[in-house]
C-alpha positions as a Python dict, from the first residue, in 0.01 Angstrom:
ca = {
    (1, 'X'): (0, 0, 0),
    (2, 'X'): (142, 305, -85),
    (3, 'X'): (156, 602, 167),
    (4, 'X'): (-83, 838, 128),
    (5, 'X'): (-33, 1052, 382),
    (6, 'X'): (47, 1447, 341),
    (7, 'X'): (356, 1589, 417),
    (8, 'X'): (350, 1759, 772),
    (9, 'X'): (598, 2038, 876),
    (10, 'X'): (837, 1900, 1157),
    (11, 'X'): (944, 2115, 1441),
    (12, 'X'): (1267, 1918, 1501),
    (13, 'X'): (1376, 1566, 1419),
    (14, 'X'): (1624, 1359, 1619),
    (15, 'X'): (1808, 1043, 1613),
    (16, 'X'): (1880, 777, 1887),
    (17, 'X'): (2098, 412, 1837),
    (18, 'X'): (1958, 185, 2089),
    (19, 'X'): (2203, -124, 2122),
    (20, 'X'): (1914, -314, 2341),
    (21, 'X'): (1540, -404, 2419),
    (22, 'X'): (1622, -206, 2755),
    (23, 'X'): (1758, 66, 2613),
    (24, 'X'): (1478, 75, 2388),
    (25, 'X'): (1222, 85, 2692),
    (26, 'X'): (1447, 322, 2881),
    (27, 'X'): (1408, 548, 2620),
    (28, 'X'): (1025, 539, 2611),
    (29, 'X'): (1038, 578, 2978),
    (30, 'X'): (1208, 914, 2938),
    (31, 'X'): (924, 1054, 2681),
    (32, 'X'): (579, 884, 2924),
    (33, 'X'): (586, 1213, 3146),
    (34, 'X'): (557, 1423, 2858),
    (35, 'X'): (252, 1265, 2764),
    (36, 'X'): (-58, 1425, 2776),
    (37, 'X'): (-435, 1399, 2695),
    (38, 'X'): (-504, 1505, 2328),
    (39, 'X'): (-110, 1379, 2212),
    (40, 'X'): (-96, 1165, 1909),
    (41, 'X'): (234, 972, 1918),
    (42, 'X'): (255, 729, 1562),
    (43, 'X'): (534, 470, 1537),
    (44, 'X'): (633, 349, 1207),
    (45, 'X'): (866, 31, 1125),
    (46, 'X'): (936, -333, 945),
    (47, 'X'): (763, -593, 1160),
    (48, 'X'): (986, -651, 1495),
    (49, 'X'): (1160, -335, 1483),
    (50, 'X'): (1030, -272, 1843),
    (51, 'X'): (692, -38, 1761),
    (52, 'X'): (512, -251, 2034),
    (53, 'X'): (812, -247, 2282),
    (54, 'X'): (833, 84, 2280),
    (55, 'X'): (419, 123, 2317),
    (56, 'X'): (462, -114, 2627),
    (57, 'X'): (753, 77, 2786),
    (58, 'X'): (547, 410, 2751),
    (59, 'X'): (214, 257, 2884),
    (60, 'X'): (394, 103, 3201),
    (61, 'X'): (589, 411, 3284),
    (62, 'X'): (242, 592, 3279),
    (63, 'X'): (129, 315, 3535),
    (64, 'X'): (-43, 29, 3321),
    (65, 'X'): (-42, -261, 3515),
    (66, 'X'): (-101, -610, 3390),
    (67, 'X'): (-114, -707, 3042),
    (68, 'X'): (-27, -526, 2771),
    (69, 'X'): (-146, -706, 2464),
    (70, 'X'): (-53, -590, 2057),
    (71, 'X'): (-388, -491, 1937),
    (72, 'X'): (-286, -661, 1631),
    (73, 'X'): (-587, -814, 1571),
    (74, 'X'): (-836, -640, 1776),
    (75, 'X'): (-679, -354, 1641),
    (76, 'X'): (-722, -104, 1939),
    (77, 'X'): (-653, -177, 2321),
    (78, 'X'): (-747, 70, 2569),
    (79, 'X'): (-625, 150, 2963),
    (80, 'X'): (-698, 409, 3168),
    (81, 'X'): (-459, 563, 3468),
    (82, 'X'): (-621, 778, 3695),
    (83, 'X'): (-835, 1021, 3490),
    (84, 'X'): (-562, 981, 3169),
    (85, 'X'): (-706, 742, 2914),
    (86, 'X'): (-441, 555, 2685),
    (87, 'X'): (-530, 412, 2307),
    (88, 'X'): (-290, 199, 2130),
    (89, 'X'): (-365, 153, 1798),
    (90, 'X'): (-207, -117, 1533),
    (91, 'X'): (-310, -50, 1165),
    (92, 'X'): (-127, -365, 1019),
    (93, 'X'): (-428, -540, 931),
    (94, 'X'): (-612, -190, 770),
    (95, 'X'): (-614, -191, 413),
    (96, 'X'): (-822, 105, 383),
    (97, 'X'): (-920, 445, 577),
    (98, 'X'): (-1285, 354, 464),
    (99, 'X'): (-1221, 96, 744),
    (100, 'X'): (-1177, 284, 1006),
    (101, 'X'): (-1385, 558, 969),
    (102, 'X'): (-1678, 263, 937),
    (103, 'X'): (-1524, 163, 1307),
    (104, 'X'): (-1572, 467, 1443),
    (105, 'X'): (-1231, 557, 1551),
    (106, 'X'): (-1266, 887, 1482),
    (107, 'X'): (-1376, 973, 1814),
    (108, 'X'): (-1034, 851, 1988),
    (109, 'X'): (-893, 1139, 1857),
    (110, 'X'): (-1096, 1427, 1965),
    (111, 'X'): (-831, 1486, 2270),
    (112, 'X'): (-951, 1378, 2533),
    (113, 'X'): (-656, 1091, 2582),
    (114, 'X'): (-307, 963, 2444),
    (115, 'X'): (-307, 792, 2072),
    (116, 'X'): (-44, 565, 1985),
    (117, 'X'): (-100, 438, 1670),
    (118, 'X'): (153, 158, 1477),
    (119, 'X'): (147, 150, 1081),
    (120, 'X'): (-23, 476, 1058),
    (121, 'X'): (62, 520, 696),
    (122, 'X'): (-186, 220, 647),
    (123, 'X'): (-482, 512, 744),
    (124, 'X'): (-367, 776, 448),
    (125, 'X'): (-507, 1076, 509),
    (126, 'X'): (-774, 965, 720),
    (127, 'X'): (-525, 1022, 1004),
    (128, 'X'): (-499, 1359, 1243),
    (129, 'X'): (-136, 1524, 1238),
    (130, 'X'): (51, 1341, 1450),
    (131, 'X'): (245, 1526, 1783),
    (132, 'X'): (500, 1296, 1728),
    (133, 'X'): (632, 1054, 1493),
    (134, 'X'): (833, 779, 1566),
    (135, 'X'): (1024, 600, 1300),
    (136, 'X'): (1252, 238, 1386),
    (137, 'X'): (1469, 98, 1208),
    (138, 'X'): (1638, -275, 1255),
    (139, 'X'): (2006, -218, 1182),
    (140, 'X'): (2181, -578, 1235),
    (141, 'X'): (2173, -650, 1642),
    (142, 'X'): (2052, -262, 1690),
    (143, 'X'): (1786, -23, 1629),
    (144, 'X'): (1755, 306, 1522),
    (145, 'X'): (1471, 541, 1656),
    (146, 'X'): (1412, 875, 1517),
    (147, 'X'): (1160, 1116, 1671),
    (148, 'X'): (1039, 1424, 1495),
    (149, 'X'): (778, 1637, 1597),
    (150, 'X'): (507, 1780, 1406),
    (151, 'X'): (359, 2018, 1652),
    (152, 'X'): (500, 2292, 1884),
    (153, 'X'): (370, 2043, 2105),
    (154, 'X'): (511, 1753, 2017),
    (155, 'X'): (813, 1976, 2022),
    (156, 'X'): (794, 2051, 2377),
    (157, 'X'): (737, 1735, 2488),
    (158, 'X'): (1032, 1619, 2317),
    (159, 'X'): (1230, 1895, 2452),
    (160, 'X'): (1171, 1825, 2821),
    (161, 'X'): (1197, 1438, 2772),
    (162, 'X'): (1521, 1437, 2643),
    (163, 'X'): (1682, 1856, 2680),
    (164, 'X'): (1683, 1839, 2330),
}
């Protein structure tokens, strides 16, 4: 499928090795206090390159406890913290953005909680701007992670996760 998405401005872009899975979840531990209701956070990858790990890190750093599933196939999981409500999104299996406007996901973004969403090119245009875009890349035994924001809030957050 071919991305469809527009172009979006970035605010700043910046790159990160990460040598291991725990240096891949410290790093998403750094960003979770940044995170905010209304944030959309999109992660974009080949399959393994750590989209999920990274989703996992960020929910348990915000408090999730118990299982955190890939909403692979049920293609949205949802937790709540307190009063801060968390969606995590996979797209894999979308092969149009027909699809989910017919699921009604529209309404998860009207910010009121925190989107992550994996394969977000797979929803073109159908898609809000993201805060934040996450991009991993597998190279041999370690990834690469590049975060760029699209927002002057996405920038902030960035900024105060990482003094950036």
């Amino acid at each position: 499928m071919a991305d469809s998405r527009p172009c979006f401005p970035r605010q700043g872009s910046y790159d990160w090795t990460l040598d291991t899975e725990a240096a891949t979840q410290r790093w998403a531990q750094q960003l979770a206090p940044c995170l905010y209701p209304g944030l959309l956070v999109t992660l974009q990858g080949p399959l393994g390159a750590g989209k999920t790990t990274v989703v996992r890190a960020l929910l348990r750093a915000l408090g999730v406890q118990g299982q955190i599933k890939s909403p692979t196939y049920a293609l949205l999981e949802m937790y709540a913290v307190s009063r801060l409500y968390l969606y995590h999104f996979d797209f894999y299996r979308i092969s149009s953005s027909e699809e989910l406007e017919e699921a009604g996901f529209r309404d998860y973004f009207s910010g009121t909680g925190v989107c992550f969403v994996e394969w977000p090119q797979r929803a073109g245009a159908w898609l809000p701007v993201p805060d934040v875009a996450i991009e991993l890349e597998i190279m041999e035994e370690k990834r690469k992670l590049v975060a760029t924001s699209h927002t002057p809030i996405g920038q902030s957050c960035l900024e105060r996760a990482f003094h950036v």
